[in-house]
N, CA, C and O of each residue as an XYZ file, in Angstrom:
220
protein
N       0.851     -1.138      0.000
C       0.000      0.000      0.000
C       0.911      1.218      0.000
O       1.911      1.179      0.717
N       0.637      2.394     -0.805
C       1.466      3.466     -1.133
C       0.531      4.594     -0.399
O      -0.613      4.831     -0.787
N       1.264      5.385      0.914
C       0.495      6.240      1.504
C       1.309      7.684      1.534
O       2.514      7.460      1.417
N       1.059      8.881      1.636
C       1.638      9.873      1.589
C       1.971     10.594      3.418
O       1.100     10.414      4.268
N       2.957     11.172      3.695
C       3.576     11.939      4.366
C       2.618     13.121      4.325
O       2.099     13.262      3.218
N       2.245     14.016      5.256
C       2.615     15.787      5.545
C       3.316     16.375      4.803
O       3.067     17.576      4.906
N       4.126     16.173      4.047
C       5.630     16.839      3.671
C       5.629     15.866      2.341
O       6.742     15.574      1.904
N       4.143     15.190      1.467
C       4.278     14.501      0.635
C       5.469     13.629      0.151
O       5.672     13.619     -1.064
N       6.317     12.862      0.990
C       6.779     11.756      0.287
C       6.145     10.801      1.045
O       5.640     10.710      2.164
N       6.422      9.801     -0.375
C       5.902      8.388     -0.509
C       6.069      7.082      1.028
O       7.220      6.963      1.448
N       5.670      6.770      1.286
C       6.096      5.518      2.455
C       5.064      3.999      1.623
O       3.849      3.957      1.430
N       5.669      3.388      1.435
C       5.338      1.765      0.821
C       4.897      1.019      2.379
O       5.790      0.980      3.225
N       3.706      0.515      2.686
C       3.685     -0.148      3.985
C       2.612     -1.406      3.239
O       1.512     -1.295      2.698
N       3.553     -2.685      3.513
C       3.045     -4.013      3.436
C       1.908     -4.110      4.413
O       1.739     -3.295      5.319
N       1.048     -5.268      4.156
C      -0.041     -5.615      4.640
C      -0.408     -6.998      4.621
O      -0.084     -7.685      3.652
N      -1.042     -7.482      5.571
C      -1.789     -8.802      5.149
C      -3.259     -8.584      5.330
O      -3.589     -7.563      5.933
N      -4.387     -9.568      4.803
C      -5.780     -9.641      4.946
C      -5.787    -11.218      5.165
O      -5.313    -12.125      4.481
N      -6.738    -11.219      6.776
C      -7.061    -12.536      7.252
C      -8.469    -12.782      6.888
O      -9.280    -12.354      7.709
N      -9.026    -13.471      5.673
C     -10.809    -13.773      6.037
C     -11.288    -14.910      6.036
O     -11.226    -15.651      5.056
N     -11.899    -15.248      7.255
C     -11.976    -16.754      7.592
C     -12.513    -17.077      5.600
O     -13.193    -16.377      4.849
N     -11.778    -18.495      5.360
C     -12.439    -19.061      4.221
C     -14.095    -19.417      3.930
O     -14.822    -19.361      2.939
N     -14.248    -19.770      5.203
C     -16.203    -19.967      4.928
C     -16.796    -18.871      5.368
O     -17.865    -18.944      5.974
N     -16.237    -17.812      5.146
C     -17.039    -16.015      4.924
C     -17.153    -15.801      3.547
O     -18.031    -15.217      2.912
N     -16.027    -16.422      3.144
C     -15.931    -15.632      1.202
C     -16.793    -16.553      0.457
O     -16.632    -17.772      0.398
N     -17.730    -15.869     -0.112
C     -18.631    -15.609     -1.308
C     -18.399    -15.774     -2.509
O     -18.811    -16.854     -2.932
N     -17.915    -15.155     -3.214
C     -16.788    -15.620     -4.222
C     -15.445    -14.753     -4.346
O     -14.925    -14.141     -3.414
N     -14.952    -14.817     -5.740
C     -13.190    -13.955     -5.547
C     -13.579    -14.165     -7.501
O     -13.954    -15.132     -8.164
N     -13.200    -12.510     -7.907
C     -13.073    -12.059     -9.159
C     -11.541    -11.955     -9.348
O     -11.007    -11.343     -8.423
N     -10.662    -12.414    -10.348
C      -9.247    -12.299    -10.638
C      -9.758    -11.201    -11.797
O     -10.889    -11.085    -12.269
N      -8.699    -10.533    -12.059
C      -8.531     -9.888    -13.375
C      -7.565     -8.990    -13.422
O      -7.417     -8.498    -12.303
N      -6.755     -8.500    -14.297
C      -5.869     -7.380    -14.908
C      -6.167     -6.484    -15.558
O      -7.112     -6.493    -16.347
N      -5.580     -5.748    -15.394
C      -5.173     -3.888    -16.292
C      -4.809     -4.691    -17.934
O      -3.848     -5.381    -18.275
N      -6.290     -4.144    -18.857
C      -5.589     -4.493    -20.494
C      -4.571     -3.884    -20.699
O      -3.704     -4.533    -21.283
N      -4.254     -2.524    -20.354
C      -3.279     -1.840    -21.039
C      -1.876     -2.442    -20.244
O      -0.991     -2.896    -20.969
N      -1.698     -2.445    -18.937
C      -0.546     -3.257    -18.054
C      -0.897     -4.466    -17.213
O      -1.149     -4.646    -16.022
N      -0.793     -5.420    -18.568
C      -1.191     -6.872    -17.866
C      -0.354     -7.448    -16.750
O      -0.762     -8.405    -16.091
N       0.764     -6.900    -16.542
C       1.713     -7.013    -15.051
C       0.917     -6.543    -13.708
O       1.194     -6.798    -12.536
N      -0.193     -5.752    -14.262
C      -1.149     -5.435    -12.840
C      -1.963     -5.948    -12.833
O      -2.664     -6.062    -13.839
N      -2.271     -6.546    -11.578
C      -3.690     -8.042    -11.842
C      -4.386     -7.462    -10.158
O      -3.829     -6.624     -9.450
N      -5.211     -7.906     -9.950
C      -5.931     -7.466     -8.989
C      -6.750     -8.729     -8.572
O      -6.842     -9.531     -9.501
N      -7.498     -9.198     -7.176
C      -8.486     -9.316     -6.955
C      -9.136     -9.239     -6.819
O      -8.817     -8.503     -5.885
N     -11.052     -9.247     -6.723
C     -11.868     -9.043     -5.642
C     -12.517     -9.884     -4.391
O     -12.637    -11.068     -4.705
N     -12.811     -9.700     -3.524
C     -12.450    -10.641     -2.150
C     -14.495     -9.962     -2.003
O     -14.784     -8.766     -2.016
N     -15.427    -10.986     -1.896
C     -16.892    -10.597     -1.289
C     -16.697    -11.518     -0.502
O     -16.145    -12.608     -0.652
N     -17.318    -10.895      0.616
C     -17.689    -11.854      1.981
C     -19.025    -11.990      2.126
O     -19.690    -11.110      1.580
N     -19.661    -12.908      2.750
C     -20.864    -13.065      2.800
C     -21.832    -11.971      3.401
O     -23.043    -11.889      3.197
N     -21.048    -11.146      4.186
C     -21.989     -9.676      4.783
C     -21.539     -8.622      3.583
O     -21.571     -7.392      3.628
N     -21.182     -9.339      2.678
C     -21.237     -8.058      1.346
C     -20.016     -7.185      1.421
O     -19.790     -6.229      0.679
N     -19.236     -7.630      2.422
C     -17.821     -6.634      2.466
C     -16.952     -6.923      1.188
O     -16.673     -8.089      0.908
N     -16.426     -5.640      0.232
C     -15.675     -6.014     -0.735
C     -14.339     -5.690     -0.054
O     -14.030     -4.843      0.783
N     -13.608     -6.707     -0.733
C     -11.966     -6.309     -0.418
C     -11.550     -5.919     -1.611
O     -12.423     -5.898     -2.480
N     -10.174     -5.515     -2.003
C      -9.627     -5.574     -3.484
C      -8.580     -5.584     -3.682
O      -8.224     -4.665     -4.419
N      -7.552     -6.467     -3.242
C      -6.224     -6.713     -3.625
C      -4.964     -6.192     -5.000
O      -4.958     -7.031     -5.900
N      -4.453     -5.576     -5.129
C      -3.394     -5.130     -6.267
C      -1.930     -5.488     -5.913
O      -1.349     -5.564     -4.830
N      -1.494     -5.699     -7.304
C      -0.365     -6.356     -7.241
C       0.511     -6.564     -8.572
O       1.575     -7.181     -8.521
């Protein structure tokens, strides 16, 4: 995740996402046509929470 400073520079801060497996609903894969090196997920949980993974 790319977040900004006060004083606008960049800080990169890793992350994990824990969701129990029998919450998720389903999971959409897909990529950027123009930069197929960027692929993404989508993460629905059964209370309708979207997640969205990039990478």
């Amino acid at each position: 995740m790319k977040v900004f400073t006060q004083k606008c520079h960049m800080l990169r801060i890793r992350y994990k996402v824990a969701t129990p497996l029998k919450k998720i609903k389903f999971v959409n894969q897909s990529k950027n046509v123009q930069k197929p090196t960027q692929k993404y997920i989508e993460i629905v949980t059964e209370n309708l929470l979207i997640s969205g993974l990039w990478g």
